[in-house]
Structure formats: structure tokens, C-alpha cells
PDB file as gemmi writes it, atoms N, CA and C in Angstrom:
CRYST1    1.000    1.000    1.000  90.00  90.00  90.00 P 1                      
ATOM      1  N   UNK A   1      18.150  36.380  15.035  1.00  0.00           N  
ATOM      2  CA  UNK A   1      18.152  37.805  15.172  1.00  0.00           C  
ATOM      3  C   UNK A   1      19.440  38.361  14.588  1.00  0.00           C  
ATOM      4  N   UNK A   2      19.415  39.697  13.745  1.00  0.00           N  
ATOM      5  CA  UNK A   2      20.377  39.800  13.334  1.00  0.00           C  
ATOM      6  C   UNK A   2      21.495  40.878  14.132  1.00  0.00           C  
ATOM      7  N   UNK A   3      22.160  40.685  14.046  1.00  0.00           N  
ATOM      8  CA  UNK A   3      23.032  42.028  15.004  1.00  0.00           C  
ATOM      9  C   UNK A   3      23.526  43.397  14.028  1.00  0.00           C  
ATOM     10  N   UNK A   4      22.697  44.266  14.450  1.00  0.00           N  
ATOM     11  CA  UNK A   4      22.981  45.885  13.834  1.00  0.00           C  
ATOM     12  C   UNK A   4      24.829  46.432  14.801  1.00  0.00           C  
ATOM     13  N   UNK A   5      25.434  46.504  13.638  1.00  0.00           N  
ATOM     14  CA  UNK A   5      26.625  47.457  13.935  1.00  0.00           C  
ATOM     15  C   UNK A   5      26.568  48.455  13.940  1.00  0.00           C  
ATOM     16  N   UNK A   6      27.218  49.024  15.277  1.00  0.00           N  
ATOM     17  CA  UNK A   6      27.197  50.998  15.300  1.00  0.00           C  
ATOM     18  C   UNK A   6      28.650  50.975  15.346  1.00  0.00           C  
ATOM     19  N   UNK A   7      29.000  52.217  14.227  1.00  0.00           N  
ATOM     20  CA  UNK A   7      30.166  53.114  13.933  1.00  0.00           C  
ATOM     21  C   UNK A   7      30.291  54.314  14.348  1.00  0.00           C  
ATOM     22  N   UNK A   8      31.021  54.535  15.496  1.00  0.00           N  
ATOM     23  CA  UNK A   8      31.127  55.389  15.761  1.00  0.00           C  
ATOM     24  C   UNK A   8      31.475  56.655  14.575  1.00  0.00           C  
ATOM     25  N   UNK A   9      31.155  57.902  14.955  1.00  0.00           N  
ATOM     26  CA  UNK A   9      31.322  58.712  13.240  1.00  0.00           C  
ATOM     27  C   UNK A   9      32.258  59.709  14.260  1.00  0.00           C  
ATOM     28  N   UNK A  10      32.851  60.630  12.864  1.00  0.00           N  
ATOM     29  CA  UNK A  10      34.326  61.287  13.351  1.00  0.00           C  
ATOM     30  C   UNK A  10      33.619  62.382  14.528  1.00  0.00           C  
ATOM     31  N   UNK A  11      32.396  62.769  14.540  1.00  0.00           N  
ATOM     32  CA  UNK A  11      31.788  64.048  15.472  1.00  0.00           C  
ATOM     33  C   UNK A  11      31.698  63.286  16.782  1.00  0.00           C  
ATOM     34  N   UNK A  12      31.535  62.375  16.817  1.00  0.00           N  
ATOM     35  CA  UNK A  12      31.438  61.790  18.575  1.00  0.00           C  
ATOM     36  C   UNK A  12      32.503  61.172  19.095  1.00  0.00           C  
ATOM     37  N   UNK A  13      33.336  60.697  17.931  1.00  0.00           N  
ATOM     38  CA  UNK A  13      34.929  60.890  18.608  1.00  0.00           C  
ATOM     39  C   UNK A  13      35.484  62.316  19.445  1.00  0.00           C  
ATOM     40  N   UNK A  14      35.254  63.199  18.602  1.00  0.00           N  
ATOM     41  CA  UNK A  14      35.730  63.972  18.875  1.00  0.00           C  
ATOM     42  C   UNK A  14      35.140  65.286  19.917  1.00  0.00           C  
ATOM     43  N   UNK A  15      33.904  64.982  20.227  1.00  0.00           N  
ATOM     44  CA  UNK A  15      32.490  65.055  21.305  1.00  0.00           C  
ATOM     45  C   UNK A  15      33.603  64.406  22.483  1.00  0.00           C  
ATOM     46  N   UNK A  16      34.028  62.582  22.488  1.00  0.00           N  
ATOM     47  CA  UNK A  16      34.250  62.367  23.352  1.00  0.00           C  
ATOM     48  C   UNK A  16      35.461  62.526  24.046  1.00  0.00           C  
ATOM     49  N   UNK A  17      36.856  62.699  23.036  1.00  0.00           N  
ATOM     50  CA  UNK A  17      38.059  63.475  23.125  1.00  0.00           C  
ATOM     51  C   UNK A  17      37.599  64.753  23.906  1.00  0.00           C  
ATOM     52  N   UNK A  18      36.878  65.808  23.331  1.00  0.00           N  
ATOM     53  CA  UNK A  18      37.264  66.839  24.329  1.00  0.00           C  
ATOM     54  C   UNK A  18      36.063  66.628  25.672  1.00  0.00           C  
ATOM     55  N   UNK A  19      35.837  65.519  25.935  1.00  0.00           N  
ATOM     56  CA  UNK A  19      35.114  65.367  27.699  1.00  0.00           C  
ATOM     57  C   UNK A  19      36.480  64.793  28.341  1.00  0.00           C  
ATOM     58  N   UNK A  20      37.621  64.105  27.406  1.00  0.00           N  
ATOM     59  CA  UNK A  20      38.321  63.837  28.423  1.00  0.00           C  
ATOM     60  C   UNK A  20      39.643  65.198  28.485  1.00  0.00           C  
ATOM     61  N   UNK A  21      39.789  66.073  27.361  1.00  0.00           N  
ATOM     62  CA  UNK A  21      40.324  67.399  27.944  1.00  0.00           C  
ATOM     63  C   UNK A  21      40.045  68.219  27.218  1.00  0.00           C  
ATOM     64  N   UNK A  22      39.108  69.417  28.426  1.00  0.00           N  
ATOM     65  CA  UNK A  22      38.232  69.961  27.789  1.00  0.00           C  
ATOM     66  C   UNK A  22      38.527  71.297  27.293  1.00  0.00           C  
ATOM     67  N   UNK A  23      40.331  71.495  27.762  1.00  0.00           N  
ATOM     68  CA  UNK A  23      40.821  72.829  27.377  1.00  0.00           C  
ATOM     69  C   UNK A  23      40.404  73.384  26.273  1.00  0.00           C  
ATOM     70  N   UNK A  24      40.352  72.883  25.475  1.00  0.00           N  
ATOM     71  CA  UNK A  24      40.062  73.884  23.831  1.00  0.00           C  
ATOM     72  C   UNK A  24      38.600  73.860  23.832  1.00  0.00           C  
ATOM     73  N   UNK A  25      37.431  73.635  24.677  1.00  0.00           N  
ATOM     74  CA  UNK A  25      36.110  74.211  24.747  1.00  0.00           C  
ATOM     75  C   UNK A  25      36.098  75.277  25.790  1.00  0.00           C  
ATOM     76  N   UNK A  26      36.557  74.978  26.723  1.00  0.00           N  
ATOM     77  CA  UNK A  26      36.735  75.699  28.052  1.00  0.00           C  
ATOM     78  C   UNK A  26      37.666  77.147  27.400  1.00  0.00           C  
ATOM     79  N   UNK A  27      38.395  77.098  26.624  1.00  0.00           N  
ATOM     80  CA  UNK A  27      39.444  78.503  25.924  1.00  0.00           C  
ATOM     81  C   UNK A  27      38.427  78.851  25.193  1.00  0.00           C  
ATOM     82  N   UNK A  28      36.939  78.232  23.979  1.00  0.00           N  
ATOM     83  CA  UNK A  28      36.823  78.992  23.146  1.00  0.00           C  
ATOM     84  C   UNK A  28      35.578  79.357  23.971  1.00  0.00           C  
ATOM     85  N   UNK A  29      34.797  78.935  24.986  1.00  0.00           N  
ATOM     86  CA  UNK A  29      34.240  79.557  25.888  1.00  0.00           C  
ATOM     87  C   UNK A  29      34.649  81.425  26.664  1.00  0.00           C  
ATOM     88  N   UNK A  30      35.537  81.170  26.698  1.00  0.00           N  
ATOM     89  CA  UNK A  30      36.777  81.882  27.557  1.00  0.00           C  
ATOM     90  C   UNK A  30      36.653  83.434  26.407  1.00  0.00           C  
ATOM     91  N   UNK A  31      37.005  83.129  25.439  1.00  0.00           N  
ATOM     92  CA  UNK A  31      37.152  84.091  24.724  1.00  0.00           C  
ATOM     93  C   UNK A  31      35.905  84.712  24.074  1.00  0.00           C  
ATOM     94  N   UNK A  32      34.840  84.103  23.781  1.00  0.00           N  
ATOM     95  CA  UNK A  32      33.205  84.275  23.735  1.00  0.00           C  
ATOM     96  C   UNK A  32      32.918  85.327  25.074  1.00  0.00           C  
ATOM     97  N   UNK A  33      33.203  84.949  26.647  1.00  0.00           N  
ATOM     98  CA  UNK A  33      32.946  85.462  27.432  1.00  0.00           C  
ATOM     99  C   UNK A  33      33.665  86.796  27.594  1.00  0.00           C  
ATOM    100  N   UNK A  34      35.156  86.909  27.423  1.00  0.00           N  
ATOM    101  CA  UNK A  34      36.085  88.400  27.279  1.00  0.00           C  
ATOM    102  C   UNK A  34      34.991  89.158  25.975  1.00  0.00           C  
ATOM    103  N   UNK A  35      34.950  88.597  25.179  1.00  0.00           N  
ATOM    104  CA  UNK A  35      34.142  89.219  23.666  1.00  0.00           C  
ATOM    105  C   UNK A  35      32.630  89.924  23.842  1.00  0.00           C  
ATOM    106  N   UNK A  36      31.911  89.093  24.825  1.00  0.00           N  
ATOM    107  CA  UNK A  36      30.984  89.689  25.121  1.00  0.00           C  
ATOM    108  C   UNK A  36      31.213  90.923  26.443  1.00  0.00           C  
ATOM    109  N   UNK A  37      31.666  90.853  27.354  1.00  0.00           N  
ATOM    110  CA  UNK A  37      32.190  92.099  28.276  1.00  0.00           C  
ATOM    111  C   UNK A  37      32.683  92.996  27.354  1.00  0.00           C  
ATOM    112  N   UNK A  38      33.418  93.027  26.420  1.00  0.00           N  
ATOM    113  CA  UNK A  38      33.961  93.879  26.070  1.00  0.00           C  
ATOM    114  C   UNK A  38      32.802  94.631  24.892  1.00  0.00           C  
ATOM    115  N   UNK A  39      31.763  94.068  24.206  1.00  0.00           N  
ATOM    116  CA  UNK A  39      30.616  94.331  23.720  1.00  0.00           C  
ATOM    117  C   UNK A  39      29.931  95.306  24.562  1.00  0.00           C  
ATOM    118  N   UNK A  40      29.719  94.703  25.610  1.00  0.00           N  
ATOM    119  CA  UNK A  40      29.329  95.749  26.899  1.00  0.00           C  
ATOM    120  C   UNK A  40      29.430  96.419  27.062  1.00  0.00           C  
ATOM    121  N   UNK A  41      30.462  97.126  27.090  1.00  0.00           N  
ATOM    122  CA  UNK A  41      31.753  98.324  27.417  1.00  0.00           C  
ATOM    123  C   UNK A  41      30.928  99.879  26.356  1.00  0.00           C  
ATOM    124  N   UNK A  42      31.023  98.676  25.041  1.00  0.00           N  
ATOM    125  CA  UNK A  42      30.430  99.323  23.663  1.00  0.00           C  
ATOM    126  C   UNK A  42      29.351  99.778  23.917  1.00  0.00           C  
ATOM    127  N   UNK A  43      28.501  98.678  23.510  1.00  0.00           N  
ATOM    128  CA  UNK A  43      26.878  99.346  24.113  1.00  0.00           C  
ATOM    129  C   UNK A  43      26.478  99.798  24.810  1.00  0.00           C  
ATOM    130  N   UNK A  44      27.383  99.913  25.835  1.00  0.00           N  
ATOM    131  CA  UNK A  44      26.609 100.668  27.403  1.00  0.00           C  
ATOM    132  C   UNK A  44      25.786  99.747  28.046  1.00  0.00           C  
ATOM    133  N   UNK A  45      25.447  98.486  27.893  1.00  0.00           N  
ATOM    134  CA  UNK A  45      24.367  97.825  28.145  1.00  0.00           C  
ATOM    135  C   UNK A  45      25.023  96.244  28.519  1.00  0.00           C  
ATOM    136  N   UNK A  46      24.278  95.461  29.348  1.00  0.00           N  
ATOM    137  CA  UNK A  46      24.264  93.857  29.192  1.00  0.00           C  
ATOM    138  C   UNK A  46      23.248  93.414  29.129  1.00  0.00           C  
ATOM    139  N   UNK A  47      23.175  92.643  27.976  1.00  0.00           N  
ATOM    140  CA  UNK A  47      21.653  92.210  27.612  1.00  0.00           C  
ATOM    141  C   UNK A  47      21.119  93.342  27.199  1.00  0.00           C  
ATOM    142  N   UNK A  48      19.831  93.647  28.195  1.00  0.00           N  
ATOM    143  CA  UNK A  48      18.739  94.518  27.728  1.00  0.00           C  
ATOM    144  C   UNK A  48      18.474  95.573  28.811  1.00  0.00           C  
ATOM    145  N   UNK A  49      19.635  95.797  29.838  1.00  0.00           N  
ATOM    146  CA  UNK A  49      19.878  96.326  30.904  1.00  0.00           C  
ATOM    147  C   UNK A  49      20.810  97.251  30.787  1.00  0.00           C  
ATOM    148  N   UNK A  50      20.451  98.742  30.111  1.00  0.00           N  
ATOM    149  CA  UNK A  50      21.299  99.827  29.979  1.00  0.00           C  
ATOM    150  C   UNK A  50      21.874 100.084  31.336  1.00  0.00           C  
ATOM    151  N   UNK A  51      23.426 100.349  31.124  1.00  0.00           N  
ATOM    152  CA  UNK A  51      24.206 100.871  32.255  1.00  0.00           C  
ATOM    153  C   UNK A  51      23.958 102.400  32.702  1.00  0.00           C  
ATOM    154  N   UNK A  52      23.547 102.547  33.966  1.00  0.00           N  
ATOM    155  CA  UNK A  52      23.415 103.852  34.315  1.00  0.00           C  
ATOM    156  C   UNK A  52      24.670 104.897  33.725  1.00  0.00           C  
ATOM    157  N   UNK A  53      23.753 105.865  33.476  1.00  0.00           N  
ATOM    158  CA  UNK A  53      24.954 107.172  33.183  1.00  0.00           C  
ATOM    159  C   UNK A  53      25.691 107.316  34.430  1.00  0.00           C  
ATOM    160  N   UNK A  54      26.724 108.110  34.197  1.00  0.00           N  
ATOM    161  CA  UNK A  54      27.796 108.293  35.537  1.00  0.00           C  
ATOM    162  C   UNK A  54      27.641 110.020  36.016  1.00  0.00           C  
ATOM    163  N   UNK A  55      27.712 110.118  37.019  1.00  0.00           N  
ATOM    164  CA  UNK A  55      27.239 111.203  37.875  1.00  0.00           C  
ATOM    165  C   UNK A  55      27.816 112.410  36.983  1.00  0.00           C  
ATOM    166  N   UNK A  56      27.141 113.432  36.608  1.00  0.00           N  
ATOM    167  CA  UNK A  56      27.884 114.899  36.167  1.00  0.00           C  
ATOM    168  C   UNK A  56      27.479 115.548  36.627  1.00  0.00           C  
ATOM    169  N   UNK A  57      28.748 116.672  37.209  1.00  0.00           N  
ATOM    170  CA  UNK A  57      30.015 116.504  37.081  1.00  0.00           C  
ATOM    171  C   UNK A  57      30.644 115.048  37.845  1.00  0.00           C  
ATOM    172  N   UNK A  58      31.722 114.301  37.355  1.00  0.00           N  
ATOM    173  CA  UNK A  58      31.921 113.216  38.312  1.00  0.00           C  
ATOM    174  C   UNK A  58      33.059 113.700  39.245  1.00  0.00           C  
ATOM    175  N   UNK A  59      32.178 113.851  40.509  1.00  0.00           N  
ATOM    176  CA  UNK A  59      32.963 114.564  41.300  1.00  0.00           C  
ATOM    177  C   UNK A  59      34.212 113.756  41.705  1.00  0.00           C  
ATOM    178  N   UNK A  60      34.426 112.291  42.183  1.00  0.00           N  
ATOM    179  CA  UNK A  60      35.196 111.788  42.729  1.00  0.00           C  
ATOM    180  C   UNK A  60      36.231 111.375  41.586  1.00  0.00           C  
ATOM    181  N   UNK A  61      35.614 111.389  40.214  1.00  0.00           N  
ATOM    182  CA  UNK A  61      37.105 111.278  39.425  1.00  0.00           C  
ATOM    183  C   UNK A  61      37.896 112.797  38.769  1.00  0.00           C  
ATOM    184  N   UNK A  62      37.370 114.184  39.547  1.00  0.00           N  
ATOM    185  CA  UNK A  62      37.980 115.218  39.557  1.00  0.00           C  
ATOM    186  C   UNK A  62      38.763 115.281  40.670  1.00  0.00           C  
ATOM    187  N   UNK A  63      38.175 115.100  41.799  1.00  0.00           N  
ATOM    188  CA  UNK A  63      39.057 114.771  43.236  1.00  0.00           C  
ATOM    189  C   UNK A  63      40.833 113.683  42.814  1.00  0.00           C  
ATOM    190  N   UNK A  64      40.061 112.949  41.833  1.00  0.00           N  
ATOM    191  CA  UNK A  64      41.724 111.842  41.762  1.00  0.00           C  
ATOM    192  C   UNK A  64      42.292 112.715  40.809  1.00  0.00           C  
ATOM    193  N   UNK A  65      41.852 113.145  39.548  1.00  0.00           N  
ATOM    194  CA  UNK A  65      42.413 114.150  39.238  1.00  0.00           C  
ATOM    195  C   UNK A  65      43.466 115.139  39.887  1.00  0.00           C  
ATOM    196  N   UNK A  66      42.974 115.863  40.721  1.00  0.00           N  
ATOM    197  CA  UNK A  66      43.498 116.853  41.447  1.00  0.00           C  
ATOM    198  C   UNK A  66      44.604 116.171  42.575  1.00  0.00           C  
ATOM    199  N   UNK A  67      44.219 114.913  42.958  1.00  0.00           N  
ATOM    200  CA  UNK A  67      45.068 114.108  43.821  1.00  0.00           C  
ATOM    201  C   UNK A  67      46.384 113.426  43.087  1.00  0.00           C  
ATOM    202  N   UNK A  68      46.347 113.272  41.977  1.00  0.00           N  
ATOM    203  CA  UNK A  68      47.229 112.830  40.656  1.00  0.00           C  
ATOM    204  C   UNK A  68      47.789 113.975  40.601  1.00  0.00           C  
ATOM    205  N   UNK A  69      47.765 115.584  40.891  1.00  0.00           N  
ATOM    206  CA  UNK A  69      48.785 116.298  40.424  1.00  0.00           C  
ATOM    207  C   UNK A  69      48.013 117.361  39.145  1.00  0.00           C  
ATOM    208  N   UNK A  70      47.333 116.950  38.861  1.00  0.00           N  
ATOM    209  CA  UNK A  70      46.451 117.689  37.184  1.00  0.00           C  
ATOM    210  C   UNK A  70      46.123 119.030  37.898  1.00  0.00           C  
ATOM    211  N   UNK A  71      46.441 119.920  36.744  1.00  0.00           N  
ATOM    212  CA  UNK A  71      45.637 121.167  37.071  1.00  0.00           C  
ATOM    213  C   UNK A  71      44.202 121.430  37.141  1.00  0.00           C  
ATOM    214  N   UNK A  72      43.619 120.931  36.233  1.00  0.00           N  
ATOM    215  CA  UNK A  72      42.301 120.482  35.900  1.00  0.00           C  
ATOM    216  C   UNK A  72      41.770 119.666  35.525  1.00  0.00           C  
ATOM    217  N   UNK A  73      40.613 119.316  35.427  1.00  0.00           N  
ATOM    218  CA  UNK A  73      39.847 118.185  35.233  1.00  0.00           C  
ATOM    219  C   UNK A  73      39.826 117.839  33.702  1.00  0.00           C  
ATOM    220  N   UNK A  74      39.928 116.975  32.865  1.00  0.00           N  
ATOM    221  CA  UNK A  74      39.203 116.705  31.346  1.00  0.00           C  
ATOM    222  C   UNK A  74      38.023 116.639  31.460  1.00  0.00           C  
ATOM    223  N   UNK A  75      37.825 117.031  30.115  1.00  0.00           N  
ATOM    224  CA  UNK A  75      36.292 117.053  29.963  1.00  0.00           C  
ATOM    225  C   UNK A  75      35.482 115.940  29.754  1.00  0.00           C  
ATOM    226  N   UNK A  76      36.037 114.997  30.389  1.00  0.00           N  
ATOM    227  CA  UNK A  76      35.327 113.748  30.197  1.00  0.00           C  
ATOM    228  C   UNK A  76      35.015 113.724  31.432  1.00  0.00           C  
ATOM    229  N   UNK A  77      34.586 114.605  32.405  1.00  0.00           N  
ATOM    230  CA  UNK A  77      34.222 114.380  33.779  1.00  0.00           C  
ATOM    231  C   UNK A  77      33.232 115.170  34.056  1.00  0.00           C  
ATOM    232  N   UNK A  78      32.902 115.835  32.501  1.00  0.00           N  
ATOM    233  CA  UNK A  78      31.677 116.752  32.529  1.00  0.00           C  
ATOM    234  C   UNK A  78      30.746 115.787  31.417  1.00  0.00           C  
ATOM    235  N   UNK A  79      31.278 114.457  31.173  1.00  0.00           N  
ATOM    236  CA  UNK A  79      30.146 113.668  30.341  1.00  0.00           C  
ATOM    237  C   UNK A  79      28.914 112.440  31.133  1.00  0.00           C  
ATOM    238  N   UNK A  80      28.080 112.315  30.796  1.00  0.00           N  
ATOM    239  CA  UNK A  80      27.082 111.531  31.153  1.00  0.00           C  
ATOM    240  C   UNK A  80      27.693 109.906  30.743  1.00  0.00           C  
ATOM    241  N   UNK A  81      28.174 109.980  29.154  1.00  0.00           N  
ATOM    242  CA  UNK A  81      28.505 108.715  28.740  1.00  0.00           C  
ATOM    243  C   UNK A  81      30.437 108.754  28.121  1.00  0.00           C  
ATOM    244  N   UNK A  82      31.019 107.905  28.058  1.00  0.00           N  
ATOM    245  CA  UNK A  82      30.405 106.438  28.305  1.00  0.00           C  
ATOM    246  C   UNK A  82      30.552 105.992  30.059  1.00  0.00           C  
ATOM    247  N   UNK A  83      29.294 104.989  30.046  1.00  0.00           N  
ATOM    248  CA  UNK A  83      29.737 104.537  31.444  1.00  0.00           C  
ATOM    249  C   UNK A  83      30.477 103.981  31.418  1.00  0.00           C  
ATOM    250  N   UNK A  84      31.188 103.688  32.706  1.00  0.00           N  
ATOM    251  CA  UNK A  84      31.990 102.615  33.406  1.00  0.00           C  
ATOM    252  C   UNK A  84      33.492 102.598  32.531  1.00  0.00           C  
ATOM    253  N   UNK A  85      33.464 103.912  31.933  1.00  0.00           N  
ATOM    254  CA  UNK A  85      34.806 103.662  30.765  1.00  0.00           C  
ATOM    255  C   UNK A  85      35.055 105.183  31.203  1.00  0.00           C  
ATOM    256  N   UNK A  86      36.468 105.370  31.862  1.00  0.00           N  
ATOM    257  CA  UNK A  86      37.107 106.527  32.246  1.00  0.00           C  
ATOM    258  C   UNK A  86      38.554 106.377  31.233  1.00  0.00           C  
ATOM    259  N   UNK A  87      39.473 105.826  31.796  1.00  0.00           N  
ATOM    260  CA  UNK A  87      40.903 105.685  30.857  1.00  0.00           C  
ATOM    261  C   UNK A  87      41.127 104.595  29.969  1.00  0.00           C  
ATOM    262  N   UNK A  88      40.058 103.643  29.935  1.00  0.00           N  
ATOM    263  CA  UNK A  88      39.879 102.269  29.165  1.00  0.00           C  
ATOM    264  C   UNK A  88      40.522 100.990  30.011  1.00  0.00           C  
ATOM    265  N   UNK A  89      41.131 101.368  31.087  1.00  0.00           N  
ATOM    266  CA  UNK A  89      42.633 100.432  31.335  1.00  0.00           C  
ATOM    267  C   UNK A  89      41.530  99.257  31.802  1.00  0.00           C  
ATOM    268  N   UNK A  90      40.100  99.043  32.400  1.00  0.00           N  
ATOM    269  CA  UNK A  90      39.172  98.422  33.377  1.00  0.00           C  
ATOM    270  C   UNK A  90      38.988  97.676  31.753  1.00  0.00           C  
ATOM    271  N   UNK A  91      38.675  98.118  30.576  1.00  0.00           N  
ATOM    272  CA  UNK A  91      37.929  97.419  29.903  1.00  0.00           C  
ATOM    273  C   UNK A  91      38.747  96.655  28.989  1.00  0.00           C  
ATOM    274  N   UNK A  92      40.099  96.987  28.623  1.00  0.00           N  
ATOM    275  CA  UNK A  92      41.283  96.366  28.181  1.00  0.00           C  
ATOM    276  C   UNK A  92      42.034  95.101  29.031  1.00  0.00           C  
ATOM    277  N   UNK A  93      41.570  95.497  30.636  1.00  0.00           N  
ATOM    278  CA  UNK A  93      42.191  94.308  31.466  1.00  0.00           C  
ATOM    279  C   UNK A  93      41.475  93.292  31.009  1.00  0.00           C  
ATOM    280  N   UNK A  94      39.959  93.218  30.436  1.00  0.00           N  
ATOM    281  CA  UNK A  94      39.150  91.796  31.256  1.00  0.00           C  
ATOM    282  C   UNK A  94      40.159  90.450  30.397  1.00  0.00           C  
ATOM    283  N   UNK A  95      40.417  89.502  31.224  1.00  0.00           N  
ATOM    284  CA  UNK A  95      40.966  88.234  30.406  1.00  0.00           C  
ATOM    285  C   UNK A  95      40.026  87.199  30.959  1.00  0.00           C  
ATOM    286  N   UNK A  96      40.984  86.025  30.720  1.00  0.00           N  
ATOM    287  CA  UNK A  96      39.975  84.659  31.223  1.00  0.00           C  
ATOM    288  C   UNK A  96      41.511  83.651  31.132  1.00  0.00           C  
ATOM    289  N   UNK A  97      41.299  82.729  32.248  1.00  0.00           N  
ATOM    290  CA  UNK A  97      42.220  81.882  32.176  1.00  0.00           C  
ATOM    291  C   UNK A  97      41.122  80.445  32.845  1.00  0.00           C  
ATOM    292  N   UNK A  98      42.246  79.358  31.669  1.00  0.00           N  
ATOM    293  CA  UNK A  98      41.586  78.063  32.100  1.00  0.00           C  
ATOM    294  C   UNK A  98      42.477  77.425  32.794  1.00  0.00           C  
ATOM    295  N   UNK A  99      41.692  76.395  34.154  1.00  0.00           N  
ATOM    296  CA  UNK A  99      42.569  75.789  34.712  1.00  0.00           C  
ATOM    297  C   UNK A  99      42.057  74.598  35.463  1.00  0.00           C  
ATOM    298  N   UNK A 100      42.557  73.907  34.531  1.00  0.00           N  
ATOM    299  CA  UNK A 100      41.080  72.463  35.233  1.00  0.00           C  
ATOM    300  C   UNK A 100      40.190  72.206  34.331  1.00  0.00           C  
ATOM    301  N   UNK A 101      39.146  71.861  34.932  1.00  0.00           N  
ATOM    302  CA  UNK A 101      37.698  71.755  34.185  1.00  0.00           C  
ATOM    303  C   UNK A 101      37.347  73.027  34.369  1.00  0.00           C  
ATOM    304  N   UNK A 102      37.607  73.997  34.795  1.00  0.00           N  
ATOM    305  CA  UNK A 102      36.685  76.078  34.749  1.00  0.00           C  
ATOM    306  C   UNK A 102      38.164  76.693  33.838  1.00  0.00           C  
ATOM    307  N   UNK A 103      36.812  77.761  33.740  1.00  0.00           N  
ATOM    308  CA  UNK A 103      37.439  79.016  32.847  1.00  0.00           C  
ATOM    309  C   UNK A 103      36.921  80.157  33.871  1.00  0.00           C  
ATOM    310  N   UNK A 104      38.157  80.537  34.352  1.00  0.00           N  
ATOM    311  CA  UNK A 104      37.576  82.266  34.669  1.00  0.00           C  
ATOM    312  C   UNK A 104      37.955  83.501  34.336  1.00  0.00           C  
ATOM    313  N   UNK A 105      36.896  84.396  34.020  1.00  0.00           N  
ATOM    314  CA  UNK A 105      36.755  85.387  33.154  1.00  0.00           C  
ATOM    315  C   UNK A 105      37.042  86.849  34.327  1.00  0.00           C  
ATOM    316  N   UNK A 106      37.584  87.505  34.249  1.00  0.00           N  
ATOM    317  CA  UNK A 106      37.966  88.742  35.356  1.00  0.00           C  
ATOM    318  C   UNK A 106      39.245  89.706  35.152  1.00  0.00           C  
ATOM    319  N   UNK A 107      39.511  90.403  35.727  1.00  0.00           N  
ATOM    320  CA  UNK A 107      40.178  91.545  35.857  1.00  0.00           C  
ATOM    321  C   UNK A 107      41.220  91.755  37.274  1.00  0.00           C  
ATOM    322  N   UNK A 108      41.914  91.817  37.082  1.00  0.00           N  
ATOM    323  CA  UNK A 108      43.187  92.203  37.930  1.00  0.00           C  
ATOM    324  C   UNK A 108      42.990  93.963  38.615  1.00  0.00           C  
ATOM    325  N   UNK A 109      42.186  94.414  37.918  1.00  0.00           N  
ATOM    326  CA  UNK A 109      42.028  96.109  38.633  1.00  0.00           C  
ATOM    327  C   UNK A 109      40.845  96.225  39.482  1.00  0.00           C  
ATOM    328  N   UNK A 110      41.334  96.921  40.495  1.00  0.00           N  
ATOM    329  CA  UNK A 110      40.291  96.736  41.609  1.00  0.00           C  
ATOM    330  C   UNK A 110      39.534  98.329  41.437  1.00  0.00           C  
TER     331      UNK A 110                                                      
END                                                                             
């Protein structure tokens, strides 16, 4: 019987290098996931699930308004769109940090 040799080839080296550290899949994961939230933001949508419009007038971000000191409201509190995007600061926070075998993707603003 004859004996067949297997060579390993340079793609499953390197398949098996990053199972033993998986940081640089787990980071380009990481940044795929910030990339798509922030897509979100854009479209108004995730997936195929449009984000509700936001209440007009939005009463409770005229109230912080007025609680901040402002004389009046901007007129971005008399708009329907964009959702979930008032001063940008929510959609500029999202990051992702790896630590271990996970990556987590989130925001520091409550």
C-alpha cells in the first residue's frame, strides 16, 4: 500500500494560527459590526425594519432644551426624521473592544 502525503498549504496554516489568537478576526469582526450600526444610523433602518419616526413636535427633547438654558427649541424638534439621531454624539460613540475570545460592540452613552 502506498502512503499519500498531505501538505499542509499556506491557508490552513494560517486558518490554524488565528484559532490559536483570534484577535485580528475578532478586530475585523469588530469593525464590520461598528460599520454596520453606523449604516443604520444612515438608513433609518436595520435590515428590513424601518426605524420609527420620532414624535413631532419632540416634546421631551424641547423640555432638555429649555432645561439646558436655550431660548428655544431648533428646528430639528419639529422633524419626523432622522430617527434616533438628535446631536450625533449616540451614533459617533458606537465602538467595539476585543478581549479574550469576544468582541463587544456598544456605547458608553446612556
Amino acid at each position: 500500500m502506498a502512503k499519500i502525503g498531505f501538505r499542509k498549504g499556506a491557508k490552513m496554516e494560517r486558518f490554524e494560527k488565528g484559532l490559536e489568537n483570534p484577535k485580528a478576526a475578532l478586530t475585523a469582526i469588530g469593525v464590520m459590526m461598528v460599520a454596520e450600526s453606523q449604516d443604520a444610523f444612515q438608513q433609518q433602518r436595520h435590515g428590513s425594519v424601518e426605524w420609527p419616526a420620532r414624535s413631532n413636535p419632540n416634546v421631551y427633547g424641547i423640555l432638555a432644551d429649555f432645561a439646558a438654558g436655550k431660548s428655544a427649541p431648533p428646528a430639528r424638534r419639529f422633524q419626523d426624521r432622522p430617527a434616533l439621531i438628535d446631536t450625533g454624539r449616540l451614533r459617533s460613540s458606537i465602538a467595539f473592544r476585543v478581549s479574550g475570545k469576544s468582541v463587544t460592540v456598544g456605547t458608553d452613552r446612556f
